[in-house]
C-alpha positions in Angstrom: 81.9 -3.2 4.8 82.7 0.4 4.1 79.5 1.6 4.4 78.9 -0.1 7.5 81.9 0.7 9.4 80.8 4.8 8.0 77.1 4.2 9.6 79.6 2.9 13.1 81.7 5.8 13.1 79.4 8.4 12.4 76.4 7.1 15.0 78.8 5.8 17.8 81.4 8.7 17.6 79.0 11.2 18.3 77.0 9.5 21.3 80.1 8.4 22.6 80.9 12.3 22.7 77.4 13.5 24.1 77.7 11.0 27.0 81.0 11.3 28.1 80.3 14.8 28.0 77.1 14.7 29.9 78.3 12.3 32.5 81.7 14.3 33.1 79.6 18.0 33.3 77.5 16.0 36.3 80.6 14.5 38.0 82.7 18.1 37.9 79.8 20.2 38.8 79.1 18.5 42.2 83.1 18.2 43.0 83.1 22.0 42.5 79.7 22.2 44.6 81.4 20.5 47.3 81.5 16.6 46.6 83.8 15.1 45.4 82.8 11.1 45.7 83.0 11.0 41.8 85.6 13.2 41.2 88.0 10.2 43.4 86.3 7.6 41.2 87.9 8.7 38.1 84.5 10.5 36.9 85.9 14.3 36.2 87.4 13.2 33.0 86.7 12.9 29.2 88.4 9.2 28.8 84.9 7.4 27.5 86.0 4.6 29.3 85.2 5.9 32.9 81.7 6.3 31.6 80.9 3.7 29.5 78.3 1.0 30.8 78.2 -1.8 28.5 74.6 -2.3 27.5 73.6 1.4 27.8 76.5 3.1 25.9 76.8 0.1 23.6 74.5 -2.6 22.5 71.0 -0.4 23.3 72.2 2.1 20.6 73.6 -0.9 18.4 70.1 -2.7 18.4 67.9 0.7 18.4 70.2 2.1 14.9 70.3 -1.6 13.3 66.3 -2.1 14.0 65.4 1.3 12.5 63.9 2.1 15.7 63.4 5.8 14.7 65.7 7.5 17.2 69.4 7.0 19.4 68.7 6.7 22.9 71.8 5.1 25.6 72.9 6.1 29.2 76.3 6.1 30.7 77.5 4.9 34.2 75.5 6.9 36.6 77.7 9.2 38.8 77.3 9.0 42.3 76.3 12.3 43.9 76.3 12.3 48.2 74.2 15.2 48.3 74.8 15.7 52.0 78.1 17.1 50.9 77.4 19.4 48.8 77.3 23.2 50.1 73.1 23.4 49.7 72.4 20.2 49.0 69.0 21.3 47.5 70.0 24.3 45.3 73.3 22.7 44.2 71.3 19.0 43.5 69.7 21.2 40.9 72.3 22.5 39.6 73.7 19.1 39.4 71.3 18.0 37.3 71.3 20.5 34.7 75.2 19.8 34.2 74.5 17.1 32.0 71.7 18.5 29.6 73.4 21.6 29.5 76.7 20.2 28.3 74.7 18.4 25.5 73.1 21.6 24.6 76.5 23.1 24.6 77.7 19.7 22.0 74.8 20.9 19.7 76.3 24.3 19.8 79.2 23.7 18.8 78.3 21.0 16.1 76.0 23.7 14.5 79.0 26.3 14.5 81.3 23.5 13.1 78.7 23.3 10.0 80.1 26.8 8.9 83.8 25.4 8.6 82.9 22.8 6.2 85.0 24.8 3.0 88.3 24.0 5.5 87.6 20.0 5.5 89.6 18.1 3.1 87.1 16.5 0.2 88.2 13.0 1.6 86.3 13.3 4.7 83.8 16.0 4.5 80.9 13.7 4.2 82.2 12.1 7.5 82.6 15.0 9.3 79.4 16.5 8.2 77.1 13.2 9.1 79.2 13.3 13.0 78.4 16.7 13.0 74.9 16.3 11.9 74.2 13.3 14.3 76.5 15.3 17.0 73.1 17.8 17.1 70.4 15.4 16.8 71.7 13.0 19.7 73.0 16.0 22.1 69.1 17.3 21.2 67.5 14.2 22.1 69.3 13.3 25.5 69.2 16.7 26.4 65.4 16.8 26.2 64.7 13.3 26.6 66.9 13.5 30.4 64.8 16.7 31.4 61.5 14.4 31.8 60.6 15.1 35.6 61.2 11.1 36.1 63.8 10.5 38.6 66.4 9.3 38.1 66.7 11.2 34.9 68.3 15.1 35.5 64.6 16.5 34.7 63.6 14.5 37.7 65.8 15.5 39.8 65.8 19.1 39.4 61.9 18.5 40.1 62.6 17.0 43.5 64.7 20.3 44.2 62.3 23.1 43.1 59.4 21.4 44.1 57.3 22.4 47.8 58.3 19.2 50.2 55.2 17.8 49.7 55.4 17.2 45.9 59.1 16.7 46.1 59.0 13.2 48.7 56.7 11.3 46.6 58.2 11.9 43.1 61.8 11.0 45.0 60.3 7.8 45.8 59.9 7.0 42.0 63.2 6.6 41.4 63.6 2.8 42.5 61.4 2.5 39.2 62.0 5.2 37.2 64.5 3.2 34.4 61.0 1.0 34.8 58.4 3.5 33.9 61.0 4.9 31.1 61.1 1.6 29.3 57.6 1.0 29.5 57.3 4.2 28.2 59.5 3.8 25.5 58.7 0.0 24.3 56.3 -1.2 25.6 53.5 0.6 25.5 54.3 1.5 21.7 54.3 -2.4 20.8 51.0 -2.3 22.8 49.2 0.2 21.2 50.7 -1.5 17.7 48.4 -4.1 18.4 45.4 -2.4 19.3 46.0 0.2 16.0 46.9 3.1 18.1 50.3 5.2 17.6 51.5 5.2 21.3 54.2 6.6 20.6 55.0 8.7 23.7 58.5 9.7 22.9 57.8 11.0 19.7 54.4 13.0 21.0 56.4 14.5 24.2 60.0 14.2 23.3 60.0 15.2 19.2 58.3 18.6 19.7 60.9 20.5 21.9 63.8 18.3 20.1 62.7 19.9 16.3 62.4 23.7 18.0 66.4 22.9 19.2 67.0 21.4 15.6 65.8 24.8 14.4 68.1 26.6 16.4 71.0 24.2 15.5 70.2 25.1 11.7 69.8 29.0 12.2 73.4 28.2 13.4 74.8 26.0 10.8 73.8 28.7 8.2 75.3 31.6 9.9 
């Protein structure tokens, strides 16, 4: 039971971190920008529970850590944005976006750094706070990458639609109504396919993995400072 409730703590602390995180950076960002439909929702906060969606925050990351899927993936509450309000809608719809990938990369950060403190952490819980620090960087690397794929609605998308020329932009802005489709096709389906056909389909680990272990680098150059 110990180890269990360790495994818990030291997978659901962390995500629970990078997404309230994530999901706060997007709703502050477009308040300050000039929007503030999330901020009177309650969304320019750190209390998890603003944030939290029940399947996404919880039971997808139960059932992807207790099948031994092979990586942490879950999604918060989306914040609602009214880009008309915001002072360029395009420009600041980018900046928007990158709120949330660059608050994880920030998480990873400061993770990393917290490596170097580990003399000051009492024997009891060292091992604890080393694995939530350890995990901290591995999911904050993940989401941060995995939510700048140019798939609306995921942040990558989204800044896509705002750099892109008009005529690029209104056709990948129609993809969002099945964006969260084409994502878990992407990310079950088509692996189980190819499972059964004997081909590794695997496209989060061929287009996700790569950038992810060049921010894992980083995050070690970091922790060994």
């Amino acid at each position: 039971m110990a180890d269990f409730m360790f495994s818990i703590s030291v997978w659901a602390l962390p995500l629970l971190f990078a997404i309230t995180l994530h999901e706060a950076a997007h709703a502050w960002t477009a308040w300050k920008l000039g929007d503030n439909t999330a901020k009177k929702l309650g969304r320019v906060s750190f209390n998890p529970l603003t944030h939290i969606d029940p399947f996404g925050t919880v039971i997808l990351p139960l059932i992807l850590l207790f099948s031994g899927s092979g990586f942490m993936f879950g999604y918060a509450k989306p914040v609602p944005v009214n880009f008309n309000q915001l002072n360029n809608p395009r420009r600041d719809g980018v900046l928007v976006a990158l709120a949330g990938p660059g608050a994880n990369i920030f998480l990873l950060i400061m993770a990393a750094l917290l490596l170097n403190v580990m003399a000051l952490i009492p024997d009891f819980m060292s091992d604890w706070f080393r694995q939530n620090m350890i995990n901290m960087i591995i999911i904050n690397a993940i989401l941060a990458v995995f939510n700048m794929l140019p798939i609306p609605p995921l942040d990558g998308g989204r800044v896509a639609v705002g750099i892109l020329p008009y005529p690029l932009a209104r056709p990948l802005s129609r993809l969002e109504p099945y964006g969260m489709l084409i994502i878990l096709m992407a990310l079950f389906i088509i692996p189980i396919g190819g499972r059964y056909i004997g081909l590794n389909l695997n496209i989060f680990q061929y287009i996700v993995m790569p950038p992810v272990e060049i921010m894992l680098g980083w995050a070690e150059n970091l922790a060994n400072l």
